[in-house]
Kinemage of the C-alpha trace (Angstrom):
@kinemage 1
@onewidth
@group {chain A} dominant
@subgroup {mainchain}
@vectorlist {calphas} color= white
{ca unk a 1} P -95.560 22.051 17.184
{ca unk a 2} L -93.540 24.714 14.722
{ca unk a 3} L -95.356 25.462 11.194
{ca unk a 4} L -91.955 26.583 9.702
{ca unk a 5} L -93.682 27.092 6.257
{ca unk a 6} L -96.191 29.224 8.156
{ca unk a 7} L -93.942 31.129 10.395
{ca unk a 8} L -92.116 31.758 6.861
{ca unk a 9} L -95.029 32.818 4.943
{ca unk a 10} L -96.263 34.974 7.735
{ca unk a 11} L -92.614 36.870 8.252
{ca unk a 12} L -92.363 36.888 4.472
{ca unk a 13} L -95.630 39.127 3.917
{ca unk a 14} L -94.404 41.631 6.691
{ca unk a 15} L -91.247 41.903 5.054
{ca unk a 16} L -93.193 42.726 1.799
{ca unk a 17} L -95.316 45.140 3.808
{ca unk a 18} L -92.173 46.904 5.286
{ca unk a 19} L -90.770 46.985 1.523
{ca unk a 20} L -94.202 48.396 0.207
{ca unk a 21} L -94.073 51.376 2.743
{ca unk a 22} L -90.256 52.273 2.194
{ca unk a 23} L -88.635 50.602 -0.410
{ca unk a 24} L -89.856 53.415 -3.111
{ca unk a 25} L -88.251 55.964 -1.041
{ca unk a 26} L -84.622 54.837 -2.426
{ca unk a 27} L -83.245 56.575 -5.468
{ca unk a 28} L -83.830 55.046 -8.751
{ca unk a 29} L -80.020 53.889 -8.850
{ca unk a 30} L -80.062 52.041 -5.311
{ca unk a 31} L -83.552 50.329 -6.056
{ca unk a 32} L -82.743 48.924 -8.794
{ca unk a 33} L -79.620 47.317 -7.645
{ca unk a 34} L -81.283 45.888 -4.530
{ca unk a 35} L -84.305 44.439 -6.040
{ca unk a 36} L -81.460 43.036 -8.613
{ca unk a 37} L -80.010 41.297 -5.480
{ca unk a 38} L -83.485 40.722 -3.874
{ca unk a 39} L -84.139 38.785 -6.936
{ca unk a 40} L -81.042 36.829 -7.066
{ca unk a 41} L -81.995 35.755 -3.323
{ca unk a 42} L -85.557 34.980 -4.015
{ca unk a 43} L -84.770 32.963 -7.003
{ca unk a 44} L -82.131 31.472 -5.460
{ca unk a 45} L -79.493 32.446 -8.177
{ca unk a 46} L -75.572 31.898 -7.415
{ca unk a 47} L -73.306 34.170 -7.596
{ca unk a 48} L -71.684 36.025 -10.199
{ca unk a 49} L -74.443 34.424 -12.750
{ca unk a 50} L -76.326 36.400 -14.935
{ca unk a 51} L -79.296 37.334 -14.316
{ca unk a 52} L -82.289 36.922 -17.184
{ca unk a 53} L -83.422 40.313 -18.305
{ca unk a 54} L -86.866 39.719 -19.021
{ca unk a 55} L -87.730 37.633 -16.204
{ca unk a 56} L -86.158 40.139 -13.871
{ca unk a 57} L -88.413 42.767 -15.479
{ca unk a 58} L -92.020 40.494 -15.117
{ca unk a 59} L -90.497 39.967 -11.471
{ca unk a 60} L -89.997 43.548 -10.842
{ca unk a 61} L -93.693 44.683 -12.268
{ca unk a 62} L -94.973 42.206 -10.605
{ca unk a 63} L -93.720 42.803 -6.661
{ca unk a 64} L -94.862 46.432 -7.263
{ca unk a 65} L -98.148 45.596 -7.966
{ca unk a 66} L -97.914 42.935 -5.055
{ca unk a 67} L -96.724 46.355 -2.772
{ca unk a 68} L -99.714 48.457 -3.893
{ca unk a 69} L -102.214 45.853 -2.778
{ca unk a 70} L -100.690 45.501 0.642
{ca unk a 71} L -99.187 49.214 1.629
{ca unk a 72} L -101.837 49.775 3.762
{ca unk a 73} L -102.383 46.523 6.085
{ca unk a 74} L -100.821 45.616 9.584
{ca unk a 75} L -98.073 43.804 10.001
{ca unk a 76} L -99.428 40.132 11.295
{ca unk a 77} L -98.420 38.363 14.450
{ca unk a 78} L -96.240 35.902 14.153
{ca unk a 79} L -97.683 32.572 14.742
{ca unk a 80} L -96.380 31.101 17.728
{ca unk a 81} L -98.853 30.652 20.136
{ca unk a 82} L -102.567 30.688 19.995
{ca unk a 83} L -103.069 34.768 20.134
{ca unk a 84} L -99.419 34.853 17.618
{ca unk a 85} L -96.930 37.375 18.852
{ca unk a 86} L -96.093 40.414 18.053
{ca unk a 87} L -93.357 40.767 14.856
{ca unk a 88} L -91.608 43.254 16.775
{ca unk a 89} L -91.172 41.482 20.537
{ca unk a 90} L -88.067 39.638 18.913
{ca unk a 91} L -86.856 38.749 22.116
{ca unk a 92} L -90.433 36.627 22.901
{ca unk a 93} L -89.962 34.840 19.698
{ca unk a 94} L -86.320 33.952 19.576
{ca unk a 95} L -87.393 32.018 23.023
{ca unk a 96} L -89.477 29.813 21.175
{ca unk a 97} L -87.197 29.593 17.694
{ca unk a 98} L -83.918 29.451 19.059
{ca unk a 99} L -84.160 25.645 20.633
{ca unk a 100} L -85.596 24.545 17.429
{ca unk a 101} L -82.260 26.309 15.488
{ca unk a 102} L -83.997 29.377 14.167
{ca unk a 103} L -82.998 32.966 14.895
{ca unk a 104} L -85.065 36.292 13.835
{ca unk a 105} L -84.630 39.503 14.136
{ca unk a 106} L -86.653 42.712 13.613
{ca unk a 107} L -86.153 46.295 14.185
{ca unk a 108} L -85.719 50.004 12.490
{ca unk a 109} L -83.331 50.979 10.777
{ca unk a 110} L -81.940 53.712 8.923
{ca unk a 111} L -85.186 56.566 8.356
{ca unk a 112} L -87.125 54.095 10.700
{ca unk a 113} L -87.814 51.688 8.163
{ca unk a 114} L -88.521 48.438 9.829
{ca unk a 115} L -86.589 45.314 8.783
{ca unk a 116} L -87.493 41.184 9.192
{ca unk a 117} L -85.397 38.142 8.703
{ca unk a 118} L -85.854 34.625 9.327
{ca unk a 119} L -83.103 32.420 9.601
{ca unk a 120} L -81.170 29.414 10.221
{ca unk a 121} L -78.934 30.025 13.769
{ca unk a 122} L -75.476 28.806 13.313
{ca unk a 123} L -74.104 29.727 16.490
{ca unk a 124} L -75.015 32.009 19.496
{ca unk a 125} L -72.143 33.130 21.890
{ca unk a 126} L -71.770 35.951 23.949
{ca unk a 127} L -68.799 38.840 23.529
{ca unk a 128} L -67.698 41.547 26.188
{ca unk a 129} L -70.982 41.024 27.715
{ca unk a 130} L -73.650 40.825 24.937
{ca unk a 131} L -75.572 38.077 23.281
{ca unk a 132} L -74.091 37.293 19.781
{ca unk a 133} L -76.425 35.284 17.274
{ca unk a 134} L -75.343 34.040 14.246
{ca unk a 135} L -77.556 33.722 11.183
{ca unk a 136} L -77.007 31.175 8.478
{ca unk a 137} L -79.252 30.215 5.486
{ca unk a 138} L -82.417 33.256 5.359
{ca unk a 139} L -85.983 31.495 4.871
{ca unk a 140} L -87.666 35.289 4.770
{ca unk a 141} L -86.336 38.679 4.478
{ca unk a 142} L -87.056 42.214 3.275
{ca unk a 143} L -85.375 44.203 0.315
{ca unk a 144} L -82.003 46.115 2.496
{ca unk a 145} L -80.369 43.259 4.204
{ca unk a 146} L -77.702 44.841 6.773
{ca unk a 147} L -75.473 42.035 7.261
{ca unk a 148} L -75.022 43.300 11.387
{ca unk a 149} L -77.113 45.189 13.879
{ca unk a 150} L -77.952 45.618 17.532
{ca unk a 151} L -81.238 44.572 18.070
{ca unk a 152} L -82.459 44.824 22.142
{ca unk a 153} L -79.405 44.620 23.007
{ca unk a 154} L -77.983 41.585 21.165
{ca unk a 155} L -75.975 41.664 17.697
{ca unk a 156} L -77.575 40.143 15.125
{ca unk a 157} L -75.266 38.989 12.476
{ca unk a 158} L -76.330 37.723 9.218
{ca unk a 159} L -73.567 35.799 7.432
{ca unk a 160} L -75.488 35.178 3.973
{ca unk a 161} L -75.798 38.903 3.745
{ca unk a 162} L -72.154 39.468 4.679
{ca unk a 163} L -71.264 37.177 1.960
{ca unk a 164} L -73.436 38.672 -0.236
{ca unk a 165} L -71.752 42.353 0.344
{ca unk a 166} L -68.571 40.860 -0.397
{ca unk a 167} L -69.518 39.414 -3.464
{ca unk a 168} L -70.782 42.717 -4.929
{ca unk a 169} L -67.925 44.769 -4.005
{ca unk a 170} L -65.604 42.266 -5.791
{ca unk a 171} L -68.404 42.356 -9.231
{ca unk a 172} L -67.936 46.049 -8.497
{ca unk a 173} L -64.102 46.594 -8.353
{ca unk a 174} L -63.608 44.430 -11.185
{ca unk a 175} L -64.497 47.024 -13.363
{ca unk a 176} L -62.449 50.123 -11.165
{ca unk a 177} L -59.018 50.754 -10.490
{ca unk a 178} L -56.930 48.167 -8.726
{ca unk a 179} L -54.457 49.688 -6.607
{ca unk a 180} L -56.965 50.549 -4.024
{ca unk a 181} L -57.676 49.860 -0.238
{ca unk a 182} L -60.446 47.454 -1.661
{ca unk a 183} L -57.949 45.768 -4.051
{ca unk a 184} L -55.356 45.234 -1.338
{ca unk a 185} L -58.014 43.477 0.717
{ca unk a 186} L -58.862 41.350 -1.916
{ca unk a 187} L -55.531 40.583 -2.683
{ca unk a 188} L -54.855 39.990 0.986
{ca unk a 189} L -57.950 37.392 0.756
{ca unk a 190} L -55.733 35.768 -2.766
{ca unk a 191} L -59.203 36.689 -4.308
{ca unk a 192} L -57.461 35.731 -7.985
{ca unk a 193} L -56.088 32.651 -7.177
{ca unk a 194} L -58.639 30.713 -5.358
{ca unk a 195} L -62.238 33.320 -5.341
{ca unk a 196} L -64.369 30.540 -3.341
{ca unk a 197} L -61.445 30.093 -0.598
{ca unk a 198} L -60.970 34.073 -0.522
{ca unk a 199} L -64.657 34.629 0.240
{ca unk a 200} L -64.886 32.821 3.020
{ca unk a 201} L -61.698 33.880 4.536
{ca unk a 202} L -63.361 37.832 3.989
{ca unk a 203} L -66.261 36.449 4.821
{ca unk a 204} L -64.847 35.205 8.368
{ca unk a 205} L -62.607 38.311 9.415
{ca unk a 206} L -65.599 41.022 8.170
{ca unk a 207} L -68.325 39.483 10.190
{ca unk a 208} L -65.626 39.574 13.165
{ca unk a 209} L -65.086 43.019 12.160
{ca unk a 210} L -68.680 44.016 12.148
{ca unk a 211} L -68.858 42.271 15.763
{ca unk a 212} L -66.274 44.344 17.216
{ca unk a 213} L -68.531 47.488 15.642
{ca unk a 214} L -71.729 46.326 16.894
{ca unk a 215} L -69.761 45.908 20.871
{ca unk a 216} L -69.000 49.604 19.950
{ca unk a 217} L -71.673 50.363 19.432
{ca unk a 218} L -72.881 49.018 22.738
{ca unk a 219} L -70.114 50.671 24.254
{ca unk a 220} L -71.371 54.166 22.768
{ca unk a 221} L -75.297 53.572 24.236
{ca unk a 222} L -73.511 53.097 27.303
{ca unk a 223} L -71.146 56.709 26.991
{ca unk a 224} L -74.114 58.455 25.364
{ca unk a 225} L -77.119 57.298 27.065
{ca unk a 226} L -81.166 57.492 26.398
{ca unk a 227} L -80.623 61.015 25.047
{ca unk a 228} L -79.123 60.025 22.007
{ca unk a 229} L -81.505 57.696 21.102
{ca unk a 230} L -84.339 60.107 21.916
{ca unk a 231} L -82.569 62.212 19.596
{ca unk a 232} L -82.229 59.659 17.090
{ca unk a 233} L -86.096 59.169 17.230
{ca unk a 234} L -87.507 62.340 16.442
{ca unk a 235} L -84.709 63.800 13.742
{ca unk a 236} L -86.755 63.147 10.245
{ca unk a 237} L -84.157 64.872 8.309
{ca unk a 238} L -82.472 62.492 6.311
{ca unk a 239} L -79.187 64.404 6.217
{ca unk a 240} L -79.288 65.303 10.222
{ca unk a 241} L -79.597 61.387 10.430
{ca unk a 242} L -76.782 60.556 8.509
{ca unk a 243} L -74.698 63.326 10.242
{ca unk a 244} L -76.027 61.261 13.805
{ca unk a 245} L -74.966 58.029 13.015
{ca unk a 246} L -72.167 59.119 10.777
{ca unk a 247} L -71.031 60.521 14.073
{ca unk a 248} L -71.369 57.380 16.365
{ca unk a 249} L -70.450 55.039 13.347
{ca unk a 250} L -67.148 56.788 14.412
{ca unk a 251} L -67.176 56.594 18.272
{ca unk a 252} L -68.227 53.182 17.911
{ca unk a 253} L -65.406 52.012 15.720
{ca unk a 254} L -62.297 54.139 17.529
{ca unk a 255} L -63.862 52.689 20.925
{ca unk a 256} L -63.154 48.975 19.686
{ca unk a 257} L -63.290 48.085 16.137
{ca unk a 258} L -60.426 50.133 15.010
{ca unk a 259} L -57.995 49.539 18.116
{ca unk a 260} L -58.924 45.540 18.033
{ca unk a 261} L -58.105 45.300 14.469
{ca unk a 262} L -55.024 47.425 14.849
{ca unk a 263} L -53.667 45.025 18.243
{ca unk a 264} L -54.298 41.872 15.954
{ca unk a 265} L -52.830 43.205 12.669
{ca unk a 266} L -55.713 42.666 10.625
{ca unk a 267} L -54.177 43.870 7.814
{ca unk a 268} L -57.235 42.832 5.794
{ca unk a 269} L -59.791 43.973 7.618
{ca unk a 270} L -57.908 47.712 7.387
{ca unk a 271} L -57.756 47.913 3.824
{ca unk a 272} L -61.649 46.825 3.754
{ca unk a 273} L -62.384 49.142 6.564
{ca unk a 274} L -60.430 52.266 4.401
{ca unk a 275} L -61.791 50.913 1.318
{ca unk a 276} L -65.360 51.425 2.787
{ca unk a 277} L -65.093 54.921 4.446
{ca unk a 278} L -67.335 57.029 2.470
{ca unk a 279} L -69.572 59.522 1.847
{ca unk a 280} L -69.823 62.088 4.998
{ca unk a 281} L -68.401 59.493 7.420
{ca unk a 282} L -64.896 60.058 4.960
{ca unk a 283} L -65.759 64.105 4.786
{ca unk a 284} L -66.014 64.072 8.812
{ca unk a 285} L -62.754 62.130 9.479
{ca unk a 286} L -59.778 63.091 6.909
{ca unk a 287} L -57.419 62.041 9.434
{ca unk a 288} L -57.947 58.465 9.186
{ca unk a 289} L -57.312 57.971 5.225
{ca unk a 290} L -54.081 60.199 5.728
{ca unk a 291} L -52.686 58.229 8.547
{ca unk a 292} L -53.467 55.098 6.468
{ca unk a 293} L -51.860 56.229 3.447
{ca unk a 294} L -48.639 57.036 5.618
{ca unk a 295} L -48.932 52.846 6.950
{ca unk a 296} L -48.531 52.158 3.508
{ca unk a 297} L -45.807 54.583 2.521
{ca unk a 298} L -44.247 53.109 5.967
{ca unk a 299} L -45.622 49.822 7.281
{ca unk a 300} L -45.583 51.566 10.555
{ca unk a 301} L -49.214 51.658 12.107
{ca unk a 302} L -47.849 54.498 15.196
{ca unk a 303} L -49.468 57.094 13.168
{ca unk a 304} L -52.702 55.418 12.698
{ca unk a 305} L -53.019 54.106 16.291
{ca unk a 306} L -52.677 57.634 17.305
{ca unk a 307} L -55.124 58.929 15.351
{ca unk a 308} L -57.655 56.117 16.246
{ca unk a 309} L -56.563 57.130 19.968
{ca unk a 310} L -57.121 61.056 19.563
{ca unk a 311} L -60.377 60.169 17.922
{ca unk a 312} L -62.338 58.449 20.646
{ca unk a 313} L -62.326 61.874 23.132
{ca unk a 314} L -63.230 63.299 19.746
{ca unk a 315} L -66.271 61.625 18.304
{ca unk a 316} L -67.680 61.432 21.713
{ca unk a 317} L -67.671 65.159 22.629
{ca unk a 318} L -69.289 65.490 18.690
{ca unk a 319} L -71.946 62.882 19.589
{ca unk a 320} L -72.417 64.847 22.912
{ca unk a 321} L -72.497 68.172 20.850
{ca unk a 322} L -75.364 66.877 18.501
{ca unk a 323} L -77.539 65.767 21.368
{ca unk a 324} L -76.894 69.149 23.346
{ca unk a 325} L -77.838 71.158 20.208
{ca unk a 326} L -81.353 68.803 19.751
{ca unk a 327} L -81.857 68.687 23.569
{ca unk a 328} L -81.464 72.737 23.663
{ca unk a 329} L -84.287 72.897 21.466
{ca unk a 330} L -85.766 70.200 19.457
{ca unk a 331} L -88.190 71.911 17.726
{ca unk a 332} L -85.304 73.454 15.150
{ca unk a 333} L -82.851 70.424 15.992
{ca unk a 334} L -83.485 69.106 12.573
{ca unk a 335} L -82.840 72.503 10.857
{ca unk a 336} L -79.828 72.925 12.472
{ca unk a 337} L -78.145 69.217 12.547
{ca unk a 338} L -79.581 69.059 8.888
{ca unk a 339} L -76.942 72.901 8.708
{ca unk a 340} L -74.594 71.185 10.000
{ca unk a 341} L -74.829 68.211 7.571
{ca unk a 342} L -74.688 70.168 4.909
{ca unk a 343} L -72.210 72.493 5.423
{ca unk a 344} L -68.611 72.403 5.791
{ca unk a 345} L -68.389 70.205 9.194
{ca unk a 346} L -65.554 72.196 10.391
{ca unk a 347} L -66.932 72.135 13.894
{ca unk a 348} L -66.767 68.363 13.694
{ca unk a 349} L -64.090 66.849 11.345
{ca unk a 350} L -60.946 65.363 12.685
């Protein structure tokens, strides 16, 4: 018979082992504002409501102590069967959880920092192929909560983290300028005349939207095969690893994300989509936010579909460049992707 409060408990203290190893290696600015959220999850907190100060700082002291006393043990099986199992064979475990209407999910993730959640499955379909399973209501979870991933080969979405996202960005642009690609998709979503109704409309068409990226990325492993991800596993520089899956983030999404949402109009989901290109992924692709400024000027999308087109042969031969360059010689593959990172990507931007 299931112990759900010990399969909870035991999940729990690897997620607060994972977040004792890694969390610290955030910058001041991001860690605060995820333990802020981590907080408002643990404590169960809705949204939009404040948060007490001092409470939030006892809290905060206090799970940093908590991480210096258990930085240094093993992750624990999960308890399953009589030997447990191990936290990473999630495909053994979601056997036994998903007839009972329990998903998890574990894996690495950005700077191989490993990642836990426990949940309540609301739905598990398959798409193109591969096994979709839908998360509801999290009973355990670490500190970074990516709302979707590919785990072994199935995409693991996590609505109560999407939801959460959405929530902060709106906080967020409250206090920026309006007429931007994230106002229009909030005002696509009537955000300011009915918030509840709008967040779950955004809520519905982004986790769609970060479906059709996770079948991309599928799609890419497929195109790019096991030498990208032996790549992927030996770069430790952090800006060579950003420039990697800046790079695929791209093929993935001008394979299907960005020609699926362009076919069904999702005139939402393209603001969002603009309104969240960023940070090298932006510097590597100024193609993108011109053609979408010229939909707005013209409510034609010919220019944009033609740019998403062009891009796909593009981002693959880039993906295909990186791995040549690391596979050439891997022992300065860092130094040189982290070069290319960090200089003017002229060899790569589109």
């Amino acid at each position: 018979m299931l112990e759900l409060s010990a399969l909870i408990d035991t999940v729990q203290k690897n997620c607060t082992i994972a977040d004792a190893r890694h969390a610290r290696d955030m910058t001041m600015c991001t860690f605060l504002l995820e333990m802020r959220e981590y907080y408002r999850w643990e404590m169960e907190i809705p949204y939009g409501a404040r948060l007490p100060k001092d409470e939030l700082g006892d809290w905060l002291n206090a799970r940093e102590s908590l991480w210096d006393t258990v930085e240094e043990e093993d992750f624990a099986p999960l308890p399953l069967n009589e030997a447990g199992i191990d936290p990473f064979e999630a495909d053994d475990i979601n056997r036994a959880l998903i007839p009972q209407g329990l998903v998890y999910s574990s894996g690495l993730g950005h700077f191989r920092k490993p990642h836990f959640v426990l949940a309540e499955l609301k739905r598990a379909e398959m798409r193109d192929g591969v096994q979709v399973l839908v998360a509801g209501c999290e009973y355990a979870r670490d500190l970074i909560a990516p709302p979707a991933a590919m785990r072994d080969g199935a995409i693991f979405l996590r609505m109560d983290a999407v939801r959460r996202l959405l929530w902060n960005k709106y906080e967020e642009w409250q206090w920026k300028e309006k007429d931007t690609a994230l106002g229009r998709a909030f005002a696509h979503y009537d955000f300011e005349r009915d918030i509840d109704r709008g967040l779950d409309r955004m809520a519905e068409a982004e986790s769609e939207a970060m479906i059709l990226h996770e079948i991309g990325e599928a799609r890419a492993e497929t195109l790019l095969g096991e030498d990208w991800n032996a790549m992927l596993g030996h770069l430790n520089s952090r800006h060579a690893e950003l420039l990697a899956r800046a790079v695929r983030d791209h093929l993935a999404d001008c394979l299907i994300t960005l020609p699926t949402l362009l076919e069904r109009e999702a005139v939402g989901s393209l603001h969002f989509y603009l309104a969240n290109l960023s940070g090298l992924r932006r510097a590597l692709f100024p193609a993108l936010p011109q053609a979408y400024d010229a939909w707005l000027g013209s409510g034609d999308t010919a220019r944009l579909t033609s740019v998403v087109k062009a891009a796909e042969s593009h981002w693959l031969d880039a993906a295909r460049l990186l791995t040549t360059t690391y596979h050439n010689d891997p022992a300065q593959a860092n130094a040189q992707l982290n070069a290319l990172a960090s200089g003017d990507l002229a060899g790569l931007r589109l």
